[in-house]
KEKE-3310 file (N, C-alpha, C; in steps of 0.2 Angstrom, whole numbers, plus 5000, padded with zeros to 4 digits):
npx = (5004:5003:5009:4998:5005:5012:5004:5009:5004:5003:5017:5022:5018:5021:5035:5034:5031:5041:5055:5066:5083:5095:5084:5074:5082:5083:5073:5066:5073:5071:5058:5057:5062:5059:5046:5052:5054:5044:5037:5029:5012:5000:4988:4979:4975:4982:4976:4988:4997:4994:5006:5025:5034:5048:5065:5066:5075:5074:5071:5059:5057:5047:5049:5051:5056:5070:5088:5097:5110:5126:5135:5151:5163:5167:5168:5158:5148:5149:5144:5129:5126:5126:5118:5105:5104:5103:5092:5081:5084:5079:5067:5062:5063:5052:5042:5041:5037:5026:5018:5017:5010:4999:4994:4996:4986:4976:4982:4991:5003:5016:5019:5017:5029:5039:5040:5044:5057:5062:5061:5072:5082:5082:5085:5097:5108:5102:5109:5124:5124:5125:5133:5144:5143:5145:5161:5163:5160:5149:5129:5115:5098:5107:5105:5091:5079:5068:5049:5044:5044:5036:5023:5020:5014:5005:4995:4992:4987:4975:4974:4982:4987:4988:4999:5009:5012:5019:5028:5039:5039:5040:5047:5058:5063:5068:5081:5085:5089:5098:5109:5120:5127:5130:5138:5150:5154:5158:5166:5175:5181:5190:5185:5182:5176:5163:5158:5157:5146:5135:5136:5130:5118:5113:5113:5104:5092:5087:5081:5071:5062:5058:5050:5039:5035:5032:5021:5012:5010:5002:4993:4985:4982:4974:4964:4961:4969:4980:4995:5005:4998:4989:4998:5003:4992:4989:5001:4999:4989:4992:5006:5017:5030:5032:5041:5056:5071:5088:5088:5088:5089:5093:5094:5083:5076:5080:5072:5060:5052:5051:5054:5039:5032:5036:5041:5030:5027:5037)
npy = (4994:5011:5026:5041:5056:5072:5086:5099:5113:5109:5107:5119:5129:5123:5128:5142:5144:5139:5147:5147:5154:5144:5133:5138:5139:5126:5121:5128:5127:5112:5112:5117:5106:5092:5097:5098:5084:5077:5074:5079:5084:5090:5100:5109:5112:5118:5130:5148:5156:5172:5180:5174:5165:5172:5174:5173:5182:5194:5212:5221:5234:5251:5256:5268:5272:5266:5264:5275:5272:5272:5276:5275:5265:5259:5245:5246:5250:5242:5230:5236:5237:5222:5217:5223:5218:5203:5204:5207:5198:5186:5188:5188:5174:5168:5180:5170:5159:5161:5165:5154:5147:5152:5157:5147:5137:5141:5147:5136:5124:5127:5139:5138:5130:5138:5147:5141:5138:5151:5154:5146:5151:5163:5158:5154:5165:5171:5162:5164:5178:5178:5170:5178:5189:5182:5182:5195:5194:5197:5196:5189:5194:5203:5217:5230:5229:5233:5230:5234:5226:5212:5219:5223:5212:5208:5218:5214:5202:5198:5195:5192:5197:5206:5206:5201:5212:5220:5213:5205:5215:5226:5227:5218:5222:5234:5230:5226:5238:5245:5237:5236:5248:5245:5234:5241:5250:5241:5232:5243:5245:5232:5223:5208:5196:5199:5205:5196:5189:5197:5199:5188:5188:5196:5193:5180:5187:5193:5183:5181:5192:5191:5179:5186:5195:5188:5180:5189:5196:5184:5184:5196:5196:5185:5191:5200:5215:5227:5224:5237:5246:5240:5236:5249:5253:5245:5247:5262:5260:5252:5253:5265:5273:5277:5277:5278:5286:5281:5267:5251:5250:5241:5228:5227:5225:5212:5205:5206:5217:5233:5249:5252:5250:5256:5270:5279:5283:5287)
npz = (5000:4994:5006:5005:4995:5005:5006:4997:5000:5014:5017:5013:5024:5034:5034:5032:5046:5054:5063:5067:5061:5053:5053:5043:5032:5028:5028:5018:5006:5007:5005:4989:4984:4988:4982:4968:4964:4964:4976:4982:4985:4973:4983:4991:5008:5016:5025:5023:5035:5045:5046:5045:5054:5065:5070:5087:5094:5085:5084:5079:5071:5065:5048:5050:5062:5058:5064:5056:5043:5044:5033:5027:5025:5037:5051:5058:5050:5039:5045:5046:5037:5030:5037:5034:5024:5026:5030:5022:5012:5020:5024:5009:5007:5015:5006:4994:4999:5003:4992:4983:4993:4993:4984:4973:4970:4962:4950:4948:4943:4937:4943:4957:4955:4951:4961:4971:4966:4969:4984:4987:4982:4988:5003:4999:4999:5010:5017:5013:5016:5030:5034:5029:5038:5050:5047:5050:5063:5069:5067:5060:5068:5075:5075:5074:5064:5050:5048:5033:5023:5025:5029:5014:5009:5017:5014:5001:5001:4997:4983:4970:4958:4963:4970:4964:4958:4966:4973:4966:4955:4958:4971:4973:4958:4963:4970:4959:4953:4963:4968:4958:4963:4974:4975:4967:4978:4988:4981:4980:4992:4994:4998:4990:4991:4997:4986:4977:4982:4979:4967:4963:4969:4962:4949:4951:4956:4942:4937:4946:4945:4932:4933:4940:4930:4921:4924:4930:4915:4910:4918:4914:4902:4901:4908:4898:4898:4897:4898:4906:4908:4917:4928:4933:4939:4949:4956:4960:4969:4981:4982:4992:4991:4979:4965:4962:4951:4951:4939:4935:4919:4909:4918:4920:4908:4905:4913:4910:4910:4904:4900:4897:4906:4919:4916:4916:4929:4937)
capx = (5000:5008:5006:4996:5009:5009:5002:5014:5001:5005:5025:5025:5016:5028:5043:5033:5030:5049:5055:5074:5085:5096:5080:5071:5084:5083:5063:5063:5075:5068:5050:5057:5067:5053:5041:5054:5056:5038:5037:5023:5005:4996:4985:4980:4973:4982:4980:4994:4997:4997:5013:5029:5038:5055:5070:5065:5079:5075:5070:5057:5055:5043:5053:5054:5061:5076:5094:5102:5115:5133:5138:5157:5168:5169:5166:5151:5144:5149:5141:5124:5124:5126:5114:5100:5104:5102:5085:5081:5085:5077:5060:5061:5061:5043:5038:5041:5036:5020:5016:5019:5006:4994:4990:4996:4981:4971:4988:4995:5010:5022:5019:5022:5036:5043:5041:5046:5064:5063:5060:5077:5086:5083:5086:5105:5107:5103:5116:5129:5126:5125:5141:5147:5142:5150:5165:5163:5160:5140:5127:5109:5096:5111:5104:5085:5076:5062:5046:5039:5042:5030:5018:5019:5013:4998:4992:4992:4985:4968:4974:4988:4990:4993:5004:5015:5012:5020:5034:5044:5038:5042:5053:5062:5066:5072:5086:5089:5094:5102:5111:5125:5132:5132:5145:5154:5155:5159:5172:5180:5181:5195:5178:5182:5170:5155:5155:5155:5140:5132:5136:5125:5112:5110:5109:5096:5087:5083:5076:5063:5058:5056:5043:5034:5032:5028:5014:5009:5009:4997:4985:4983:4982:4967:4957:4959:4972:4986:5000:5006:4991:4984:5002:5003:4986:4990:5008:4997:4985:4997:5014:5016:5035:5036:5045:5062:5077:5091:5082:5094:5086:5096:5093:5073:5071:5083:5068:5052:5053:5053:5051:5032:5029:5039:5043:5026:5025:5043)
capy = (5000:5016:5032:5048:5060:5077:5092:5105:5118:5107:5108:5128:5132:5121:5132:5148:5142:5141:5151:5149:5155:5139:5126:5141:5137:5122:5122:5132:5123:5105:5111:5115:5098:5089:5099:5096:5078:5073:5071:5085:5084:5098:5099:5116:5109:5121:5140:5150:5160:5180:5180:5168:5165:5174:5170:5177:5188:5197:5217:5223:5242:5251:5259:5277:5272:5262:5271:5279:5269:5275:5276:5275:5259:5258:5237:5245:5254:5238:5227:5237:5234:5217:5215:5225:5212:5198:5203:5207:5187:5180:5189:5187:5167:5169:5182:5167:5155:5163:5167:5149:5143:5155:5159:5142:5133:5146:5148:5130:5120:5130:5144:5134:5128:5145:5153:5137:5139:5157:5156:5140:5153:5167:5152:5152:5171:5173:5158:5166:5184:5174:5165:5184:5192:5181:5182:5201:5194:5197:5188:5190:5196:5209:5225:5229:5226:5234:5225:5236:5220:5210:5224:5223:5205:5208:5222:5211:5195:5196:5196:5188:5201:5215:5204:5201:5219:5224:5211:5205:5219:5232:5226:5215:5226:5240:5229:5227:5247:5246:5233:5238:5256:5245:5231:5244:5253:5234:5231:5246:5244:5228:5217:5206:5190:5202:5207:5189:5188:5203:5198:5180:5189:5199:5187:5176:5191:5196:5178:5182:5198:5188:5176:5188:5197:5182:5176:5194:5197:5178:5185:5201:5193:5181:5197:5204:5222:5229:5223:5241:5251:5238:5236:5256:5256:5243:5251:5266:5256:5248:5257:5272:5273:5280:5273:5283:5282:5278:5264:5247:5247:5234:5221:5227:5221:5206:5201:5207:5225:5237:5254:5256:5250:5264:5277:5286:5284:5286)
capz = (5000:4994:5007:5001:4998:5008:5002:4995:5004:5020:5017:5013:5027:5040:5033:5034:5053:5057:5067:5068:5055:5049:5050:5038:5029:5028:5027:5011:5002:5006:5000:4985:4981:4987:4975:4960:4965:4963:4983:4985:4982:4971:4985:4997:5012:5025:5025:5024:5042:5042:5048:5046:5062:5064:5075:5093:5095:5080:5085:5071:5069:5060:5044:5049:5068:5060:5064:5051:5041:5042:5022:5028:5025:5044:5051:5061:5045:5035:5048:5047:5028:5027:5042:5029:5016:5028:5034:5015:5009:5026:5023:5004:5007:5017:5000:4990:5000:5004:4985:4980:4995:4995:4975:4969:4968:4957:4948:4943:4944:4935:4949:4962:4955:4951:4968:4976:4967:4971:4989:4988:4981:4993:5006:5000:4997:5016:5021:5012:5021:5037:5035:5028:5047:5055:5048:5053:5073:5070:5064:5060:5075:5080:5075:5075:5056:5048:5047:5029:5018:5026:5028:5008:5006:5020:5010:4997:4999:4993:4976:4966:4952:4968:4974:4960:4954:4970:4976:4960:4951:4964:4978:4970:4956:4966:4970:4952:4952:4967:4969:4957:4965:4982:4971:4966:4984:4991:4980:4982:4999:4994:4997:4984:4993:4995:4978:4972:4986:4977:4957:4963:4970:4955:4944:4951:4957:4937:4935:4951:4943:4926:4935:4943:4926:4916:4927:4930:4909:4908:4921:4910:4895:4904:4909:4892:4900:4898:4908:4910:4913:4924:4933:4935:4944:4956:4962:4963:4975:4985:4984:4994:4992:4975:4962:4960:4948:4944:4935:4928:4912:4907:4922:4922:4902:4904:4918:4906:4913:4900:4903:4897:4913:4925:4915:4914:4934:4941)
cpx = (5004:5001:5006:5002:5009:5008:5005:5009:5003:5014:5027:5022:5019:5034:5041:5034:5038:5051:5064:5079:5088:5090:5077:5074:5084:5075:5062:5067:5073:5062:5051:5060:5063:5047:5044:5054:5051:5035:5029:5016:5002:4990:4984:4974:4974:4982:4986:4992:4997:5000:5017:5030:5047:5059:5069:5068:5079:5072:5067:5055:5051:5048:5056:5059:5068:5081:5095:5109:5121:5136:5146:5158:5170:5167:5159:5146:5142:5145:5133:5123:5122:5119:5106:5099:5101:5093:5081:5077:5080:5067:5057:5060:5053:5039:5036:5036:5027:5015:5013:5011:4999:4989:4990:4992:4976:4977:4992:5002:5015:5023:5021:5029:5043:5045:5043:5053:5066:5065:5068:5082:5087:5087:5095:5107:5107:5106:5122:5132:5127:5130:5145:5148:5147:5158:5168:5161:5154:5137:5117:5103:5100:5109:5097:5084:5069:5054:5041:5036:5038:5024:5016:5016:5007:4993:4988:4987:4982:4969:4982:4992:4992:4999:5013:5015:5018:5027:5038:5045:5041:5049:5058:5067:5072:5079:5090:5096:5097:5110:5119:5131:5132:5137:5150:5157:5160:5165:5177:5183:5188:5190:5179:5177:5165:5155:5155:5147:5134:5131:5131:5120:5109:5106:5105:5090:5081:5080:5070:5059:5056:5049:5037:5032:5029:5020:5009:5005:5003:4992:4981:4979:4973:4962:4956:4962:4979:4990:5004:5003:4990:4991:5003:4998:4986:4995:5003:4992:4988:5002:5013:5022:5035:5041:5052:5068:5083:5086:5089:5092:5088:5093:5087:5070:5075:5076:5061:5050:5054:5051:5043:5030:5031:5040:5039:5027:5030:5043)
cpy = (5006:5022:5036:5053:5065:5081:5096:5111:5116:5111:5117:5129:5127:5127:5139:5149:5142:5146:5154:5148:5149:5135:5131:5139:5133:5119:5122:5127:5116:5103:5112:5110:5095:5090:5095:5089:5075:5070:5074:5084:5091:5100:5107:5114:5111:5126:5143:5155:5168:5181:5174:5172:5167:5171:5175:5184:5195:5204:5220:5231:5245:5256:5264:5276:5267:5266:5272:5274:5273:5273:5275:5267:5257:5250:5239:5245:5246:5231:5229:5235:5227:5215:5216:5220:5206:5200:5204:5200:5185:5182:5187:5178:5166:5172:5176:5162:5156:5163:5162:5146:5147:5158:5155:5139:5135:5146:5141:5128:5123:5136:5143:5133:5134:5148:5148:5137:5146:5157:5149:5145:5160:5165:5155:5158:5173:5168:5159:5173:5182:5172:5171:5191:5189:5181:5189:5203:5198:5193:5191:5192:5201:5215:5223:5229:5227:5230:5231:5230:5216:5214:5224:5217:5205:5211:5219:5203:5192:5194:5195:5194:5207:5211:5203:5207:5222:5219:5209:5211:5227:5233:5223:5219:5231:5236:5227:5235:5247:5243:5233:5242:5251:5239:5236:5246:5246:5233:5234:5249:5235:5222:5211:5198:5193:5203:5200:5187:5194:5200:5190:5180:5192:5196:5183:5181:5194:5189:5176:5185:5194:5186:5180:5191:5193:5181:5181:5199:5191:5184:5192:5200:5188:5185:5202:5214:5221:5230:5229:5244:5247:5236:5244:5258:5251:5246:5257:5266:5255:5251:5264:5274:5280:5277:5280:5281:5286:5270:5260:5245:5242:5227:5220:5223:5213:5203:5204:5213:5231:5244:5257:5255:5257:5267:5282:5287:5286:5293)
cpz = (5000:4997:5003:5004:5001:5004:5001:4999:5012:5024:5019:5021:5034:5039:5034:5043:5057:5058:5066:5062:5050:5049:5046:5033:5025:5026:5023:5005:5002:5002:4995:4981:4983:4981:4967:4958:4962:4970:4986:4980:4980:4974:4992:5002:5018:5023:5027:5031:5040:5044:5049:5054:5061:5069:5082:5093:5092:5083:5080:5074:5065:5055:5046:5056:5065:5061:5059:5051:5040:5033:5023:5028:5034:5045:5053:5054:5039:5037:5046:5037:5026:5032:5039:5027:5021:5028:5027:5013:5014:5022:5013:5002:5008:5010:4996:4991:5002:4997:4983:4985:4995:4990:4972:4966:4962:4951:4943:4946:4943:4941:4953:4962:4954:4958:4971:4974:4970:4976:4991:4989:4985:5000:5006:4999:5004:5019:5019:5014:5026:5039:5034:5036:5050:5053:5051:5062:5073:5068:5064:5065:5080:5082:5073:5065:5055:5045:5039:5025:5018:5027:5020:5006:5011:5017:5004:4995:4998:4988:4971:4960:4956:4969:4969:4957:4959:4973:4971:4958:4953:4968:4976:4963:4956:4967:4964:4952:4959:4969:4965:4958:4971:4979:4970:4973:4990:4988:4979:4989:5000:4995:4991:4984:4993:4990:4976:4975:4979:4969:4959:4964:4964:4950:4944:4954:4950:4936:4941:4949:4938:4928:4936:4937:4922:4918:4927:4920:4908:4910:4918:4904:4895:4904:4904:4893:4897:4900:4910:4912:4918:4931:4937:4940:4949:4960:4962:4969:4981:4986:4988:4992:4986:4971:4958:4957:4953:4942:4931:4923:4910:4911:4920:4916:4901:4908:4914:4907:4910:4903:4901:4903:4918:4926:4917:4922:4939:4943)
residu = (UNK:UNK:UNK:UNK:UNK:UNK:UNK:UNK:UNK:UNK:UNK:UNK:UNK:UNK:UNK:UNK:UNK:UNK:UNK:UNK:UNK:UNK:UNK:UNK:UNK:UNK:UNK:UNK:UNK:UNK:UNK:UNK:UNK:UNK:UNK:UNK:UNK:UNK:UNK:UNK:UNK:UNK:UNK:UNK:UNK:UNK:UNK:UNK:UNK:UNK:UNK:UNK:UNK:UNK:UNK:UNK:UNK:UNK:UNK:UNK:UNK:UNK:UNK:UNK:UNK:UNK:UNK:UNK:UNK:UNK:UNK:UNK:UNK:UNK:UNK:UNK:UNK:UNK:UNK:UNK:UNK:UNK:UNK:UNK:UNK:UNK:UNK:UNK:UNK:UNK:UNK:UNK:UNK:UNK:UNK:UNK:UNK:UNK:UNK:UNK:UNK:UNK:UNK:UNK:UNK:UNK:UNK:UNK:UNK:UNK:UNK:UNK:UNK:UNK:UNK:UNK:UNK:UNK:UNK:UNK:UNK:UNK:UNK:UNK:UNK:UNK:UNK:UNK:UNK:UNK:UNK:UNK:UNK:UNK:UNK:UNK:UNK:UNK:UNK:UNK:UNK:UNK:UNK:UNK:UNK:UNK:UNK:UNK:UNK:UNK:UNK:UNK:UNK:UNK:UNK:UNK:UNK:UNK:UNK:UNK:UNK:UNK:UNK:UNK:UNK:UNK:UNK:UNK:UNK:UNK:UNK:UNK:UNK:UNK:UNK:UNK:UNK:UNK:UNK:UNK:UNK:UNK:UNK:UNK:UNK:UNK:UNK:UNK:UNK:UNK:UNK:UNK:UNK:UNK:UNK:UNK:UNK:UNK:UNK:UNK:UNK:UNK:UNK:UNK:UNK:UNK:UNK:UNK:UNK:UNK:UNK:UNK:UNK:UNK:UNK:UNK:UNK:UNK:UNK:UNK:UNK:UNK:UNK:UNK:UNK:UNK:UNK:UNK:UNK:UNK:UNK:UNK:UNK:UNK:UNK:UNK:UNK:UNK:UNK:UNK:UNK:UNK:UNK:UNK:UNK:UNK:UNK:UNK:UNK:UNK:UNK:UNK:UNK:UNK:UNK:UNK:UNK:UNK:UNK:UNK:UNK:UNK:UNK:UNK:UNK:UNK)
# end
């Protein structure tokens, strides 16, 4: 007698539940190599939680109380940087991990299986700043950590098309454009391991954006719009931030991102 397998809605929603940094790790990546394997059932049979679980320690701020980041090459300054980056990755495995259990089932296979490599690959992106902390005698939960990112995915969750409108499309983006002048800044600082950290995010970062456009170009194309008009009137629904350049046009159209979408709104 072969057992029934578990349910991929089951799985994500244990690894959202984890709490402590390496099992999240370890969580996100198993669900999706289980999903790849054929181990996971296409089956949504747990609700996703409104909030994952973080690591105790962790000190969450609302955006405007965080301190002020030193911009100096100093170790504190450079500590507070990477300590950004880490809480960045950590939260961005939950976006994925959320996306994949919480829109799947309306959404398909391929969905799933996109945001469950996403949510693998954030996974190893926050275990190589982690091991990068420490080599700087800190380490993840040191300094306090802005809770907007998940603010972003709560706003969101009625609605598949807000949600990718607004976390690949947006959040994810923005580290397209940034994420260069802080490599440069990194490696001329004699960095020459953060910037290899930094060139890996990169490049699996414009294959997250990609997805989220693709899927968000289907579901346009389903309800008969315009994936820039109707992506323009969600960020102005949902974003408050503002969409400000500089603008990597290059990375943005490597991931489906042209500028009829940003320009008229930026």
């Amino acid at each position: 007698m072969t057992s029934r397998r578990r349910s991929v809605s089951g799985a994500i929603r244990d690894a959202l539940l984890t709490g402590d940094k390496s099992a999240k790790v370890f969580a996100a990546r198993q669900v999706a190599r289980d999903w790849r394997l054929g181990r996971l059932a296409f089956d949504f049979d747990c609700p996703m939680p409104d909030r994952p679980a973080w690591p105790e320690e962790l000190e969450l701020l609302a955006p405007g109380k965080m301190p002020r980041r030193s911009r100096g090459g100093s170790l504190t300054g450079r500590i507070a940087l990477w300590h950004s980056l880490a809480h960045i990755e950590f939260v961005a495995i939950d976006l994925a991990l959320d996306m994949a259990g919480r829109f799947g089932e309306s959404m398909g296979e391929q969905f799933v299986g996109d945001f469950l490599s996403v949510a693998a690959d954030e996974a190893m992106h926050f275990a190589l700043i982690e091991r990068k902390l420490a080599t700087m005698g800190s380490h993840y939960g040191a300094l306090p950590a802005h809770d907007g990112l998940w603010g972003a995915a709560q706003d969101t969750a009625h609605d598949v098309t807000a949600r990718l409108a607004i976390v690949p499309m947006v959040l994810e983006a923005r580290g397209l454009d940034v994420t260069p002048a802080m490599l440069e800044r990194v490696r001329s600082q004699g960095d020459e391991n953060g910037a290899r950290i930094l060139e890996r995010i990169l490049d699996d970062e414009i294959r997250h954006v990609a997805f989220g456009a693709k899927h968000f170009r289907e579901l346009c194309i389903t309800r008969d719009e315009k994936p820039p008009e109707s992506w323009q009137k969600l960020v102005e629904m949902h974003f408050s931030g503002g969409l400000k350049p500089p603008f990597n046009d290059s990375a943005r159209a490597a991931a489906g991102l042209s500028r009829d979408f940003y320009a008229a709104i930026a």
